[in-house]
Backbone bond lengths (Angstrom), bond angles and torsions (degrees), N, CA, C in turn:
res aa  C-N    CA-C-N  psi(-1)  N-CA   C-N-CA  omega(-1)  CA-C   N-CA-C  phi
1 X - - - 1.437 - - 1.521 108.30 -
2 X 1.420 120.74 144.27 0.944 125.27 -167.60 1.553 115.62 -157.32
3 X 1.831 125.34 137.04 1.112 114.82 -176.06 1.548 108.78 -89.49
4 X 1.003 116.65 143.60 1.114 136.30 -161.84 1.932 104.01 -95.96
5 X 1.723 96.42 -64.02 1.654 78.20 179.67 1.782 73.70 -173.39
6 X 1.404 105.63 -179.60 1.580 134.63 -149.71 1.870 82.11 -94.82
7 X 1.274 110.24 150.44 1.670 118.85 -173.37 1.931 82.75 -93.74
8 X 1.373 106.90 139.21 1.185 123.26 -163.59 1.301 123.67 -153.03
9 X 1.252 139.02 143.34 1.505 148.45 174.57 1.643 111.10 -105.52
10 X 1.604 102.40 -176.26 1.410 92.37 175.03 1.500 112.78 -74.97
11 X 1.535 123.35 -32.93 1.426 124.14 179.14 1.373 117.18 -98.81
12 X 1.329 136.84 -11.65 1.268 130.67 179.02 1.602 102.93 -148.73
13 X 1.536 91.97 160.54 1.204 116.55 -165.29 1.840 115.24 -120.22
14 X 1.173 118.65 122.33 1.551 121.98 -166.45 1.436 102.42 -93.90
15 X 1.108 126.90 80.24 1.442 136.20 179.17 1.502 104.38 -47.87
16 X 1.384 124.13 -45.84 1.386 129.52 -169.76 1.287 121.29 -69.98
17 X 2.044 111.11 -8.84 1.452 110.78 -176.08 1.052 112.93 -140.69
18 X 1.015 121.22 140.64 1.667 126.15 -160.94 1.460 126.09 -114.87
19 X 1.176 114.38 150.65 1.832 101.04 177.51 1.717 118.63 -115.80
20 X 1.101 117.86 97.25 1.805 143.49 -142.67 1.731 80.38 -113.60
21 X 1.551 90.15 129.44 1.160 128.89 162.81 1.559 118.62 -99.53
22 X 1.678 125.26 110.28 1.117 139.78 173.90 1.504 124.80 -75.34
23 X 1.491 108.71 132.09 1.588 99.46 -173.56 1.140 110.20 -75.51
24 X 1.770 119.78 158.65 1.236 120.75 175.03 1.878 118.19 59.80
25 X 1.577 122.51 13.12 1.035 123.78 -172.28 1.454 114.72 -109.08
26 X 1.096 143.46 114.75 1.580 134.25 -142.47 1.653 95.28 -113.88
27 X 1.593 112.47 -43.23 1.814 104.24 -149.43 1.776 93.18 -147.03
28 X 0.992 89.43 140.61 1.363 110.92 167.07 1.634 126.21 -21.44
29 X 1.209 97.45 -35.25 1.874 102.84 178.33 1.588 111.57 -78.61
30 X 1.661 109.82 -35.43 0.826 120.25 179.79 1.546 113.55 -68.77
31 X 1.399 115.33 -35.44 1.598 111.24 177.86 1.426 115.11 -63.91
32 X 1.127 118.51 -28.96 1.607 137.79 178.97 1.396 111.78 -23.74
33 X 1.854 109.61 -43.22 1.082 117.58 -140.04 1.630 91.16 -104.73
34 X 1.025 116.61 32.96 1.921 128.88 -159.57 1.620 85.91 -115.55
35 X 1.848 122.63 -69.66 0.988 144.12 -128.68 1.804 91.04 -49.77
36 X 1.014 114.21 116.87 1.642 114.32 156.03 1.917 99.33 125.74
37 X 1.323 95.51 -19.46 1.825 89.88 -160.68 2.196 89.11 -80.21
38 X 1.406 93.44 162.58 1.504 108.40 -148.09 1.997 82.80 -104.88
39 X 1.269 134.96 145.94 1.406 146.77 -138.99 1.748 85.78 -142.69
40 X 1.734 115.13 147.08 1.925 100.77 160.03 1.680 78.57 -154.01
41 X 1.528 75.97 149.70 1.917 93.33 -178.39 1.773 88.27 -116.12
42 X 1.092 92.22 138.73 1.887 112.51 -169.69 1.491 108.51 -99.18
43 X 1.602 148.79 95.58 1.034 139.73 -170.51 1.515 96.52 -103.71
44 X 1.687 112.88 -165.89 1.280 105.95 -139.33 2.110 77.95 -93.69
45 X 1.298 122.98 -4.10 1.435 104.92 165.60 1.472 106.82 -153.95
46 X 1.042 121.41 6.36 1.546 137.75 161.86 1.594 122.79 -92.33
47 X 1.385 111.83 169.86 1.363 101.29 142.43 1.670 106.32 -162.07
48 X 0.984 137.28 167.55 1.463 143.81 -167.45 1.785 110.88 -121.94
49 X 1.129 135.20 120.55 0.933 138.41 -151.43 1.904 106.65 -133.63
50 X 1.837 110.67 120.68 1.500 129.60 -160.38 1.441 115.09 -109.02
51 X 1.078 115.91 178.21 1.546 125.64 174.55 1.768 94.00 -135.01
52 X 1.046 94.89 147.27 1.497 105.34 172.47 2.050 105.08 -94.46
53 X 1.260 107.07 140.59 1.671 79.49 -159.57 1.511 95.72 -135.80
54 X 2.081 109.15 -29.20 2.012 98.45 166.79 1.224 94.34 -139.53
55 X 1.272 98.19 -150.40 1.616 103.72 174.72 1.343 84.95 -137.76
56 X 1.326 116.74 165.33 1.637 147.66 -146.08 1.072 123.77 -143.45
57 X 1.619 120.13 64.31 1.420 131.69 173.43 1.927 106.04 98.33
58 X 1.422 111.68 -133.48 2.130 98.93 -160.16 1.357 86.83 -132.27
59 X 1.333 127.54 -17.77 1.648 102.56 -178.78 2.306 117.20 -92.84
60 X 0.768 107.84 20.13 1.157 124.97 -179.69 1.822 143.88 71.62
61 X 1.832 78.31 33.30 1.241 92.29 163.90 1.718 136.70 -77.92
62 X 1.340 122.67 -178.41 1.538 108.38 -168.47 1.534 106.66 -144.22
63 X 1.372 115.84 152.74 1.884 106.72 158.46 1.393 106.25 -90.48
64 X 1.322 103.85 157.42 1.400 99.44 173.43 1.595 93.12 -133.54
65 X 1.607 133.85 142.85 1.348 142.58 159.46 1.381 113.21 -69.95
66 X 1.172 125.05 133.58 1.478 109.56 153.72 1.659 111.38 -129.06
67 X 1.533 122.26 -178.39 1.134 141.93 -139.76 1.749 86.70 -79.80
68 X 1.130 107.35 -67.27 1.182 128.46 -174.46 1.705 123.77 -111.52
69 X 1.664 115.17 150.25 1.522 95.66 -179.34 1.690 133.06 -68.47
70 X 0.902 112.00 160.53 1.487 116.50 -160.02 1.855 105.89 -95.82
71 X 1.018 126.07 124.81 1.084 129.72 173.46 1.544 134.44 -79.42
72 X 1.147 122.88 161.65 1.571 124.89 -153.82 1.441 116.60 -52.94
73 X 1.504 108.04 -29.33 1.678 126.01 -173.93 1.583 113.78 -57.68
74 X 1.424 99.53 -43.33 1.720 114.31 -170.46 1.328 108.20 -69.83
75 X 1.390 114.47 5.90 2.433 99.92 173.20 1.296 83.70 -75.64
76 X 1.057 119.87 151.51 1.286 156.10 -139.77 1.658 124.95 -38.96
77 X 1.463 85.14 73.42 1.362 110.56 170.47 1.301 100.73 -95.44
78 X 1.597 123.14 -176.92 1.346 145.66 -165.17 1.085 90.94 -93.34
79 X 1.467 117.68 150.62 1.546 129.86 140.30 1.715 102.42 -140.43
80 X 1.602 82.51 175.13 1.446 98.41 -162.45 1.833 108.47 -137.20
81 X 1.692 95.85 116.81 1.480 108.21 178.47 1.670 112.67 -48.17
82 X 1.115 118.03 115.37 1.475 113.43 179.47 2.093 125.83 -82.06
83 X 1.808 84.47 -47.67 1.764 105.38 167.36 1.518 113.08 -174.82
């Protein structure tokens, strides 16, 4: 799994939500089955901890919320499904 990029408009940018690409996840029905499970990005002494909250267009990507905003390092770093 991997973030892909910051959930975004043409004028603003949602630092706090992200658009995460699921492995092995092709289509939209299949992301379905994501919605609710909790996401943590592991830094080198932190970590930041998400909710998975829609899914994000037909090939089976997702937003995910998090607690706090996410910083520049995390495009496409790893994260890790927690539950």
């Amino acid at each position: 799994m991997k973030i892909l990029s910051y959930r975004r408009g043409r004028k603003t940018i949602y630092n706090n939500q992200a658009v995460i690409s699921l492995d092995g996840v092709k289509t939209a029905d299949e992301a379905k089955k994501y919605i609710g499970k909790k996401v943590r990005i592991d830094f080198s002494s932190t970590y930041i901890i998400g909710v998975i909250t829609k899914v994000h267009g037909k090939k089976g990507r997702v937003i995910a919320r998090f607690r706090r905003g996410l910083p520049g390092q995390s495009i496409l770093k790893e994260i890790k499904l927690i539950g």
